[in-house]
C-alpha positions as CSV (number, residue, x, y, z in Angstrom):
1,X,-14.2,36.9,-16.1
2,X,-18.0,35.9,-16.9
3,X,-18.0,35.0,-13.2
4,X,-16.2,38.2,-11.7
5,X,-18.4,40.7,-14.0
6,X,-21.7,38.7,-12.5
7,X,-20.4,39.8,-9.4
8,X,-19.5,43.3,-9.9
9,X,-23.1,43.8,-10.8
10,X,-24.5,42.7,-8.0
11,X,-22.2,44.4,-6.0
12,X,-22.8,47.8,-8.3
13,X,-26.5,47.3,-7.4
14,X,-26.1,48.3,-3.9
15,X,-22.5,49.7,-3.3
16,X,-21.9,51.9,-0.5
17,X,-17.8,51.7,0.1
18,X,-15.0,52.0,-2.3
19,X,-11.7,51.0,-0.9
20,X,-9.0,51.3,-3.2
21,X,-5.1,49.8,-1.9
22,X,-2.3,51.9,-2.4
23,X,0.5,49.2,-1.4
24,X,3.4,51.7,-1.8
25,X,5.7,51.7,1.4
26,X,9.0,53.8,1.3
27,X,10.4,51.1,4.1
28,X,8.6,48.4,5.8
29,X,6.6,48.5,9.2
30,X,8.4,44.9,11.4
31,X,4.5,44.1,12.5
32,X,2.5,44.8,9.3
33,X,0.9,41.8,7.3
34,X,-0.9,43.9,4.7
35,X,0.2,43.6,1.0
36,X,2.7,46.1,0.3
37,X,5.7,46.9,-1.9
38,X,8.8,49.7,-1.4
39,X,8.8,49.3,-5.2
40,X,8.0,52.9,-5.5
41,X,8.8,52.7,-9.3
42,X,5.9,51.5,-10.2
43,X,3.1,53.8,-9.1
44,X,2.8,56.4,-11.9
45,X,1.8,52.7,-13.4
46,X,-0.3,51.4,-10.6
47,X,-2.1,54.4,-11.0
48,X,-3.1,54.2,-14.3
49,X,-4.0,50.5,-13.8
50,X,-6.5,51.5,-11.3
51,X,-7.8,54.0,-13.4
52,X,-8.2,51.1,-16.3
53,X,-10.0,49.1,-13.7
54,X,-12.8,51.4,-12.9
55,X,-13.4,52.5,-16.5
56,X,-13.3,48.6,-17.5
57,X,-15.9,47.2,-15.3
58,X,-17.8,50.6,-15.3
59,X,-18.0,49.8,-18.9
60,X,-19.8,46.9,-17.7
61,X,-23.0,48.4,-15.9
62,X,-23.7,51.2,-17.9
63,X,-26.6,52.6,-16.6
64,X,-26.8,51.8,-13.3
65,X,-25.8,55.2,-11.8
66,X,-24.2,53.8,-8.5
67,X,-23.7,55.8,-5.7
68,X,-20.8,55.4,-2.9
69,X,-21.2,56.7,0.9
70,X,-17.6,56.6,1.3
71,X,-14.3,56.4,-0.3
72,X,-10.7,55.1,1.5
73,X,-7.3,55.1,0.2
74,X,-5.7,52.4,2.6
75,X,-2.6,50.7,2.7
76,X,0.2,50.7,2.1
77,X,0.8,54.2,2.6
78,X,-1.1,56.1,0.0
79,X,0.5,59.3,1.0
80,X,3.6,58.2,-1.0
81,X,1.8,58.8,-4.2
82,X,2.8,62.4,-5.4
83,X,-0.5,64.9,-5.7
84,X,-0.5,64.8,-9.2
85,X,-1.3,61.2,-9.2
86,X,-3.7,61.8,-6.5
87,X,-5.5,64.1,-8.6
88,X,-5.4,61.6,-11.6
89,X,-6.6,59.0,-9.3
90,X,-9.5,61.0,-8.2
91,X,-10.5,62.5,-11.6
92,X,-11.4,59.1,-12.6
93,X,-13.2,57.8,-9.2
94,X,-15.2,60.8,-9.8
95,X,-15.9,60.3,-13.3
96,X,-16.6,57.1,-12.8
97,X,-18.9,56.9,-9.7
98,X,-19.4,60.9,-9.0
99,X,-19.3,62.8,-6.3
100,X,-21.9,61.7,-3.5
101,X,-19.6,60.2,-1.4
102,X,-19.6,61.7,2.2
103,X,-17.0,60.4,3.5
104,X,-13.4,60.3,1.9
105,X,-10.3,59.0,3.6
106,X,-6.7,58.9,2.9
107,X,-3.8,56.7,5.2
108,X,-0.9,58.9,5.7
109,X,2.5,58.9,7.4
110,X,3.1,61.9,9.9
111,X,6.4,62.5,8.2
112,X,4.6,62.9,4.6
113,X,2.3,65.7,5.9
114,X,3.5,68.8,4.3
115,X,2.1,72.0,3.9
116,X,1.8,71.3,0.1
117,X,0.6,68.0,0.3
118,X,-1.9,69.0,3.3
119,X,-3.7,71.4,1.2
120,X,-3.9,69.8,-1.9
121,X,-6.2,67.3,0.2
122,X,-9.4,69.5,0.5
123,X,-9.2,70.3,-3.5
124,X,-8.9,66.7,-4.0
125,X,-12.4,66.2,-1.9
126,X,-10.7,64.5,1.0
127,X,-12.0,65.2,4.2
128,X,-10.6,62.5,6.6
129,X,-7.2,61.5,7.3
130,X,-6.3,58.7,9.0
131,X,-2.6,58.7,10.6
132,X,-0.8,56.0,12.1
133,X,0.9,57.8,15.0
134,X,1.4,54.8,16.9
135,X,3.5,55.6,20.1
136,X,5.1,58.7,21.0
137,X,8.3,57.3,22.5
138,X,11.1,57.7,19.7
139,X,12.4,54.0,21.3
140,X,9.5,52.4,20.2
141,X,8.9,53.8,16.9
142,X,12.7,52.8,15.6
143,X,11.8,49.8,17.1
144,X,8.7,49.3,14.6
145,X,11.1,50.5,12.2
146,X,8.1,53.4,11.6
147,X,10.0,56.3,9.5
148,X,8.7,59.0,12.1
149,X,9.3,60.7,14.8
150,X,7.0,61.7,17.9
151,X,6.9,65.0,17.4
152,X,6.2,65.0,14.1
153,X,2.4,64.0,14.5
154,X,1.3,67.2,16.1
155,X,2.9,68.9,13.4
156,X,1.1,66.7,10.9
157,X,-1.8,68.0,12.9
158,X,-1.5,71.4,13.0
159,X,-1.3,71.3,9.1
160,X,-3.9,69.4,8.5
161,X,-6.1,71.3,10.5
162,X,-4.5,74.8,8.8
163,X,-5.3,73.2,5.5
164,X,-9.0,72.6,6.4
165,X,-9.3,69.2,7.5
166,X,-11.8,69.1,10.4
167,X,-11.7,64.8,10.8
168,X,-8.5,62.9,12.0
169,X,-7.7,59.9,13.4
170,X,-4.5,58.0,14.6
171,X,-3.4,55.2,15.7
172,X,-2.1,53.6,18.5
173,X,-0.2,50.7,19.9
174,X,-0.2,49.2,22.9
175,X,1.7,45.8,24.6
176,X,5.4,46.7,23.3
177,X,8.4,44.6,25.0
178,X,9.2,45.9,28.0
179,X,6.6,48.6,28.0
180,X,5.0,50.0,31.3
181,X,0.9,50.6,32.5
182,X,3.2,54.2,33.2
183,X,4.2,54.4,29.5
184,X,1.2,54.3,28.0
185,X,-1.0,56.1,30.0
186,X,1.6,58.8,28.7
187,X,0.9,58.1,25.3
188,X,-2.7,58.0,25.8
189,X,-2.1,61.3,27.1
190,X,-0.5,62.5,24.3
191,X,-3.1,61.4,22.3
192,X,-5.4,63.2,23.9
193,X,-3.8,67.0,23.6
194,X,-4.0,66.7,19.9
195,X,-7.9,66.4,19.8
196,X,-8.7,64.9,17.2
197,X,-12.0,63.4,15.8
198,X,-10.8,59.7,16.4
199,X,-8.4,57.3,18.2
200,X,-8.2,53.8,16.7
201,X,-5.9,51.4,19.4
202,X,-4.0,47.8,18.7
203,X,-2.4,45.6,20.9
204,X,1.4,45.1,18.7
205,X,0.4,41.2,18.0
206,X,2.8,38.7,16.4
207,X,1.6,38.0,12.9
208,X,3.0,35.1,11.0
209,X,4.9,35.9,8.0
210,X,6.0,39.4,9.5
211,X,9.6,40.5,10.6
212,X,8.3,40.7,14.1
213,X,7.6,37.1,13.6
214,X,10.4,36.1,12.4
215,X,12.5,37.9,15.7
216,X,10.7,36.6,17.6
217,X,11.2,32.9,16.3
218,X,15.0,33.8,15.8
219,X,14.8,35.1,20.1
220,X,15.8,38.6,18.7
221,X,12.3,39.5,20.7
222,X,11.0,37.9,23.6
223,X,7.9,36.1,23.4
224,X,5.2,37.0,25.3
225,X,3.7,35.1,28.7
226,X,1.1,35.2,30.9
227,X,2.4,38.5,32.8
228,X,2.6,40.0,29.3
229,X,-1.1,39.5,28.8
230,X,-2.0,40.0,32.1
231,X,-0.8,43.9,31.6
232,X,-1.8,44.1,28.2
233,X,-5.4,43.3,29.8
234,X,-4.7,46.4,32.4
235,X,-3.5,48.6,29.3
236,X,-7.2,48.0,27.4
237,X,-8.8,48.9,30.6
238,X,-6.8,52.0,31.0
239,X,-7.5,53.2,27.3
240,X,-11.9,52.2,27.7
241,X,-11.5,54.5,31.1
242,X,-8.9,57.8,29.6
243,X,-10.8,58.0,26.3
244,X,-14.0,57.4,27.5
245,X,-13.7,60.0,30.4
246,X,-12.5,62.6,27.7
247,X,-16.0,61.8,26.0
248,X,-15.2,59.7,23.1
249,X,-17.4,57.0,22.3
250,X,-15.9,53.3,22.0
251,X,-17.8,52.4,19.2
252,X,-16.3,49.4,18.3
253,X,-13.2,47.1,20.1
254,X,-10.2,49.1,18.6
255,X,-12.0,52.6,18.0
256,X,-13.1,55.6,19.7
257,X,-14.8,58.3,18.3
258,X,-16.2,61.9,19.4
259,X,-19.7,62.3,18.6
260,X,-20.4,61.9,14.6
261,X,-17.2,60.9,13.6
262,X,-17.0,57.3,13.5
263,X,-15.6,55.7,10.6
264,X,-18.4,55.7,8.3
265,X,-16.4,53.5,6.1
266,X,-15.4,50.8,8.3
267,X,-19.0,50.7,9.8
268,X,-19.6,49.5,6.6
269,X,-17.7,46.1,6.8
270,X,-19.1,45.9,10.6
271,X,-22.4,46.0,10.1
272,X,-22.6,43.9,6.6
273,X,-23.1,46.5,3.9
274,X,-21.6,45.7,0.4
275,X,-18.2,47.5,-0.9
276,X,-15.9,46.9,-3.5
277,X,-11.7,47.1,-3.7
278,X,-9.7,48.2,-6.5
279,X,-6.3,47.2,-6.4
280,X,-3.8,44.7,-6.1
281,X,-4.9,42.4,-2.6
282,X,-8.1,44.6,-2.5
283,X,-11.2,43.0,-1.4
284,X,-15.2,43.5,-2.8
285,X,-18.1,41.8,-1.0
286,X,-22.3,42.1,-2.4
287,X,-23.6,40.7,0.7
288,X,-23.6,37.4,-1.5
289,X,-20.2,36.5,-2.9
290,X,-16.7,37.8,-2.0
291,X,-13.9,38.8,-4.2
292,X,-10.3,39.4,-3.7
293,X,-7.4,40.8,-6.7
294,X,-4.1,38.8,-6.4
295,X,-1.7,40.0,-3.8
296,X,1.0,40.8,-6.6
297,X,1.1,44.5,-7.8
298,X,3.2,43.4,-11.3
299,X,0.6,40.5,-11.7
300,X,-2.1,42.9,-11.1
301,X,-1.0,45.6,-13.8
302,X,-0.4,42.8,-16.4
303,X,-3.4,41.6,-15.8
304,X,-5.2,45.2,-15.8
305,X,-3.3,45.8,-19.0
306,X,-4.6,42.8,-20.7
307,X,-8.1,44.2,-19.7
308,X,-8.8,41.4,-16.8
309,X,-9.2,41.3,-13.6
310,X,-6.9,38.7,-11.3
311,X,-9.5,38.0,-8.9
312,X,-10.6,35.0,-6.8
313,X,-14.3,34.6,-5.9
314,X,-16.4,32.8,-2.7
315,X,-19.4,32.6,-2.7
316,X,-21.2,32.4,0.7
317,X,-23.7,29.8,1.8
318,X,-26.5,30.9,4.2
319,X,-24.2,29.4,7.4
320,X,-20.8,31.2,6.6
321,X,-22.5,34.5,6.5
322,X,-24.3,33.9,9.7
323,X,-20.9,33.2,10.7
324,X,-19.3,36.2,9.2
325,X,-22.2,38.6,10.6
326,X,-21.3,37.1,14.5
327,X,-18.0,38.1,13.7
328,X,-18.1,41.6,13.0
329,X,-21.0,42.4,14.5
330,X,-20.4,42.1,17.9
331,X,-17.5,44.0,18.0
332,X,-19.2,46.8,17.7
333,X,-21.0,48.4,20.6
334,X,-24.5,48.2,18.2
335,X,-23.8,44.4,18.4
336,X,-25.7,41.6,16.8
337,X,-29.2,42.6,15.8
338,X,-30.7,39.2,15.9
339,X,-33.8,40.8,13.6
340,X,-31.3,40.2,10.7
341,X,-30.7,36.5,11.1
342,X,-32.6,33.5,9.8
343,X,-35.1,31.8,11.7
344,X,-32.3,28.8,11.9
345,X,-29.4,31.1,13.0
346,X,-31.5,33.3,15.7
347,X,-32.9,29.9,17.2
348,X,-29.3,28.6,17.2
349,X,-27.3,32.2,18.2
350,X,-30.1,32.5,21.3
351,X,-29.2,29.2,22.5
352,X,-25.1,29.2,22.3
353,X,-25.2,33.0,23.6
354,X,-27.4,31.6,27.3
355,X,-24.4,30.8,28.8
356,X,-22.7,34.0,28.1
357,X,-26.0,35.9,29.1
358,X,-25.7,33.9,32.8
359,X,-22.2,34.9,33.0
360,X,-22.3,38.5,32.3
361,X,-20.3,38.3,29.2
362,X,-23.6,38.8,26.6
363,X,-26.2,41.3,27.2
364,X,-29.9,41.2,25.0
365,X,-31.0,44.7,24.6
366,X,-34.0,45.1,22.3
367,X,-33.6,41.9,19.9
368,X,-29.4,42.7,19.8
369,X,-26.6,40.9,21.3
370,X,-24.1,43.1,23.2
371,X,-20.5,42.4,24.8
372,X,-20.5,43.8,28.5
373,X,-18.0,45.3,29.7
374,X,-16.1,41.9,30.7
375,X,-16.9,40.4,28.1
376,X,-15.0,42.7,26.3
377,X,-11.5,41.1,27.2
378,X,-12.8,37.8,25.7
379,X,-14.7,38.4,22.7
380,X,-13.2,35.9,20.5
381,X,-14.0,33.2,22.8
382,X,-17.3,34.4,22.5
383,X,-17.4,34.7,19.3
384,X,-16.0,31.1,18.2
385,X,-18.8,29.5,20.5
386,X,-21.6,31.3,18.6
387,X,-19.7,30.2,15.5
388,X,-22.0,27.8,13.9
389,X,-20.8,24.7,13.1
């Protein structure tokens, strides 16, 4: 505890992002590894121990007035807590750290988005929502086992935007089984009639530990080859050119964003400013030391109860967080300002990243290190050889 409170404080010093885990799912997503429970039971509960949390460490720094940027409610699915516990939730992030924050986000389902719960968002200060639309082919969304359907997300939209909310984003999925260049150019499509602020876009990948995995190990789902990648390849190209050609930036590997709405708070993690997670499986960072709570939500209300926090701890030696910088950093189209690194770790990145500069894979624009275009489609190969080691 003497350790974790060090921590906090250093972290309170300079916060900028609060990300707080909701874990509650009504029924599980076949591809998702993120902590979450469909023990919906226990959120009146959860709620109150994340309440405990912030009022116990804030009793901690006293005095140091904090401010946040940005706020997220991530997932989970944080639109399956009921607006009343939003608002108790939010009473006490406010209390606690006040009201600065500019940006405030909130994961929802389409399916939850009702008129109700739609404009009980602006009251609550929420001004972003980010949706996971996904696909809009019915087929492959019972195939995710996602609780939607396709044409439920314009209607989430439309209420949203009646209730005030002038900054969405979705999601969306690419490299199903079976899927076509054809079929998702028409999603991309889709995507684009709604308009909104921001398009974030993932390849369906196999995670261990998932059901997907767990098909695909069993031959329920095929696994994928060469061909598969080969087209998932073509399908990245096709979403750089539709969604930049319909003028949103691509910002970052996965996201796309009109002009001034990028994620604010997930520019945070890529481009190394501290934040701090409440919740069970939530993760805080000071620039120094990481922290993550125990992926448990009963351990993490027992422990709340007892007034502790379950938490693990790293701290970060000059060479991982060189290596953690590369990492994020260049997936962003700002890339790797080299102005930032140690005299070691610039002398060292400069030389690794020559032969990616020959090939056309690296560009150096004013002291930063950029992916190109092609180099794009191999980033973590990249990446791993300016790992240092």
């Amino acid at each position: 505890m003497q350790r974790y409170s060090k921590l906090y404080r250093q972290v309170g010093r300079q916060m900028s992002g609060l990300y707080v885990h909701i874990p509650f799912c009504k029924s599980r997503c076949i591809y998702c590894g993120f902590y979450s429970t469909v023990g919906l039971d226990l959120r009146q509960q959860y709620v109150e121990a994340l309440c405990k949390e912030m009022e116990m460490e804030n009793e901690k720094r006293k005095g140091k007035n904090e401010k946040l940027k940005t706020i997220y409610l991530g997932g989970g699915t944080p639109s399956q807590l009921t607006t009343e516990q939003l608002r108790q939730l939010f009473y006490n992030i406010y209390k606690v750290y006040g009201r600065d924050a500019e940006e405030i986000t909130i994961e929802m389902n389409p399916d939850d988005v009702t008129e109700t719960y739609a404009e009980a968002l602006p009251e609550l200060g929420i001004n972003r929502v980010s949706m996971g639309a996904q696909t809009f082919d019915n087929a492959r969304l019972k195939f995710l086992h996602r609780r939607h359907r396709a044409e439920q997300v314009e209607q989430a939209v439309k209420r949203l935007r009646k209730a005030g909310i002038q900054n969405i984003s979705i999601d969306l999925m690419y490299g199903f089984p079976d899927e076509t260049l054809e079929d998702w150019k028409q999603d991309i499509k889709k995507a684009l009639t709604l308009n909104v602020e921001h398009i974030s876009a993932y390849c369906l990948m196999i995670e261990e530990g998932t059901v997907l995995y767990e098909r695909v190990k069993s031959e329920k789902v095929k696994v994928k080859n060469d061909k598969d990648e080969e087209l998932e390849r073509q399908m990245y190209e096709l979403l750089i050119d539709q969604l930049t050609g319909a003028g949103y930036e691509h910002y970052e590997i996965s996201n796309f964003a009109r002009q001034g709405y990028r994620s604010r708070h997930n520019s945070s993690y890529w481009h190394d400013v501290p934040y701090i997670g409440l919740g069970a499986a939530a993760h805080s960072y000071d620039g120094a030391c990481r922290s993550w709570n125990v992926a448990d939500i009963r351990q993490y209300i027992t422990a709340i109860e007892r007034g502790e926090r379950p938490a693990e701890y790293e701290t970060l030696d000059e060479d991982t967080r060189y290596n953690d910088r590369v990492t994020v950093a260049l997936r962003t189209s700002d890339g790797l300002d080299l102005t930032t690194l140690s005299e070691k770790h610039r002398r060292y990145c400069l030389k690794e990243a020559q032969r990616y500069l020959s090939d056309g894979l690296l560009r150096l624009d004013d002291n930063r290190l950029v992916l190109t275009r092609k180099g794009l489609f191999v980033s973590d190969m990249i990446m791993s050889g300016l790992i240092y080691v």
